[in-house]
C-alpha positions as CSV (number, residue, x, y, z in Angstrom):
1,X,-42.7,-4.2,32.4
2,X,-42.5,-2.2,29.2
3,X,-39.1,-0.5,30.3
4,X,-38.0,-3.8,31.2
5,X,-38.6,-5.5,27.5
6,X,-37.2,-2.0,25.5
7,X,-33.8,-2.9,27.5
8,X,-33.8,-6.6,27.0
9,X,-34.4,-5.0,23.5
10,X,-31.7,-2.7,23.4
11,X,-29.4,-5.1,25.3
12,X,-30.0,-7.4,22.5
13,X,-29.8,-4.8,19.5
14,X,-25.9,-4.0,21.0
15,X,-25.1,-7.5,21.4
16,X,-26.1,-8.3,17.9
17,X,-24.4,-5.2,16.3
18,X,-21.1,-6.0,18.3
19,X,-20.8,-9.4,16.5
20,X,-21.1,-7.8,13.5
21,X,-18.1,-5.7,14.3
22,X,-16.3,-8.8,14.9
23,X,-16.8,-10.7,11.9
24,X,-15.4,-8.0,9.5
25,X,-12.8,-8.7,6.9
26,X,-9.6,-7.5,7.6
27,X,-9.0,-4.0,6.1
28,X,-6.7,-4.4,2.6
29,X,-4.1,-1.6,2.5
30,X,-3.9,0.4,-0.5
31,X,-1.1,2.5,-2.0
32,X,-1.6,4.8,-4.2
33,X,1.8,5.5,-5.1
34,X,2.4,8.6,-7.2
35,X,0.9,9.1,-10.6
36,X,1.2,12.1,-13.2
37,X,-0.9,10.2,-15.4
38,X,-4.7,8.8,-13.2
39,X,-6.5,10.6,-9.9
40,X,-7.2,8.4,-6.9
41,X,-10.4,8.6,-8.8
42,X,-9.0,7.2,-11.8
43,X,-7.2,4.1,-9.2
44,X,-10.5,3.7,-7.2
45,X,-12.6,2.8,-10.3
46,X,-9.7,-0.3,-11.0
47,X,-9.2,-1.1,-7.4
48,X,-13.0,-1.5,-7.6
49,X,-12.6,-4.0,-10.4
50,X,-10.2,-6.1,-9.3
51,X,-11.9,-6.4,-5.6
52,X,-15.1,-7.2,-7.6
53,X,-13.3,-10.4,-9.0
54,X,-11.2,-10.8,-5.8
55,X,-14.5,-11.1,-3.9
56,X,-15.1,-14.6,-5.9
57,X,-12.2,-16.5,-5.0
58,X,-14.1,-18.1,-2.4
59,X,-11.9,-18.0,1.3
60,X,-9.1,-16.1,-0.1
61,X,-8.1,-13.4,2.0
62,X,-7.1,-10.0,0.0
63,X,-4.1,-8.2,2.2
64,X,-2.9,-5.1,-0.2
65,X,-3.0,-3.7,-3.6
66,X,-0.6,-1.5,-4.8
67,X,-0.2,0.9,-8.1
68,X,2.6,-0.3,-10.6
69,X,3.6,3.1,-11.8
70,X,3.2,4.9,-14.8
71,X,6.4,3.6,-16.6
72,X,3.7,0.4,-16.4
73,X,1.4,2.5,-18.3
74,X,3.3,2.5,-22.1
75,X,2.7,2.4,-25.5
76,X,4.0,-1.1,-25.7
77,X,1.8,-2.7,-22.4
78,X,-1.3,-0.5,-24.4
79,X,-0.6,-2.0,-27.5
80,X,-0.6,-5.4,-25.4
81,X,-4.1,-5.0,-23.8
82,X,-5.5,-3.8,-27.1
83,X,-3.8,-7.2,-29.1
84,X,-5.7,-9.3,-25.7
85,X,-9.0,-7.2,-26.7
86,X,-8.8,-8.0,-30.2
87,X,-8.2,-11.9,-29.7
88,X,-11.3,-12.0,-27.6
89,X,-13.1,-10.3,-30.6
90,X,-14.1,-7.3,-29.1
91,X,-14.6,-4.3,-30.8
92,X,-12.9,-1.7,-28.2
93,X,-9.5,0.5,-29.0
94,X,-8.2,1.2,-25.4
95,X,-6.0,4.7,-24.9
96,X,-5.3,4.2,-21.4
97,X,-4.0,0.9,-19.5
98,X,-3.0,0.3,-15.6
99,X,-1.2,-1.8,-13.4
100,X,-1.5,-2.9,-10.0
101,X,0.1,-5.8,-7.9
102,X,-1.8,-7.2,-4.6
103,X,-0.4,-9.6,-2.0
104,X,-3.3,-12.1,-0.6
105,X,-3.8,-15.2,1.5
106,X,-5.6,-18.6,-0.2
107,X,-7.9,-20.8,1.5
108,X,-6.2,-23.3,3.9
109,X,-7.8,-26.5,2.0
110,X,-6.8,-24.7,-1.4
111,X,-8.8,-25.6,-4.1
112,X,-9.0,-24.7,-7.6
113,X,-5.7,-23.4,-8.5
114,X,-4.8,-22.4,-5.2
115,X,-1.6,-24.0,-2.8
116,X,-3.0,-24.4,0.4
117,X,-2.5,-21.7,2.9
118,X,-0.3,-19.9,1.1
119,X,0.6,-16.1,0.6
120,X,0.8,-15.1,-3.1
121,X,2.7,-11.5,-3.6
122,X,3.1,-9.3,-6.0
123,X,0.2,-10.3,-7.8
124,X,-0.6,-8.6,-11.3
125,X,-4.0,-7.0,-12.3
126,X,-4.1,-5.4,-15.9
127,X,-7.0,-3.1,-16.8
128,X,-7.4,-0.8,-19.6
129,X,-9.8,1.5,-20.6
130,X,-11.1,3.7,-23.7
131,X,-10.9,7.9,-23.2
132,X,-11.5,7.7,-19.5
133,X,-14.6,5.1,-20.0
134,X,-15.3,2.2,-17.3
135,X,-12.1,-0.1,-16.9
136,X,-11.9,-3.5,-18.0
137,X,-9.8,-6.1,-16.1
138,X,-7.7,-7.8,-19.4
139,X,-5.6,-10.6,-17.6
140,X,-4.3,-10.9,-13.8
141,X,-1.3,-13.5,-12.4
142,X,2.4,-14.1,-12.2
């Protein structure tokens, strides 16, 4: 009888941890491109950001994100996130900024700002960041 119950058990344990499998998200490619200027390191801190936020938009469905460049990375966009930082009244000088674009699905009712059941490309994600500190997402869209 106790072999019995401990493979009803089992049995139940792999149906269980099969159905898990199946309800995974879909994986999100990412492309690293080439950068002179941040590690994979540097891009998996950002990529982290932006998927934090991403994970909000409730039944939108996150296919890639890919790196800008560094051209993306001037003095002009740095001097942009650092005039966005200073209308928000914060106090930080940022000496590094980043750019990535992600392609995604939204929810097929829509809702908020969302078209129904639409793909949206080449959308933008600006971080920026102070001497290699924790990045902070500045502004995100078309």
């Amino acid at each position: 009888m106790k072999k019995f119950l401990a493979a009803a058990l089992a049995l139940v344990c792999v149906f269980l941890l099969a159905g898990c499998g199946a309800k995974s998200a879909p994986e999100v490619k990412i492309d690293y491109g080439n950068s002179a200027i941040y590690s994979r390191e540097d891009m998996d801190a950002a990529i982290a950001v932006i998927r934090e936020l991403f994970g909000t938009w409730e039944g939108c469905e996150l296919h890639s994100i890919v790196y800008g460049s560094d051209e993306a990375c001037s003095a002009e966009n740095l001097a942009w996130m650092n005039a966005l930082e200073a209308a928000n009244d914060a106090k930080e000088t940022f000496t590094e900024c980043i750019m990535f674009k992600s392609d995604f699905h939204s929810p097929k009712n829509g809702g908020g700002a969302w078209n129904p059941d639409q793909e949206y490309t080449d959308w933008s994600w600006w971080l920026a960041r102070s001497e290699g500190g924790p990045w902070k997402l500045m502004t995100f869209g078309y």
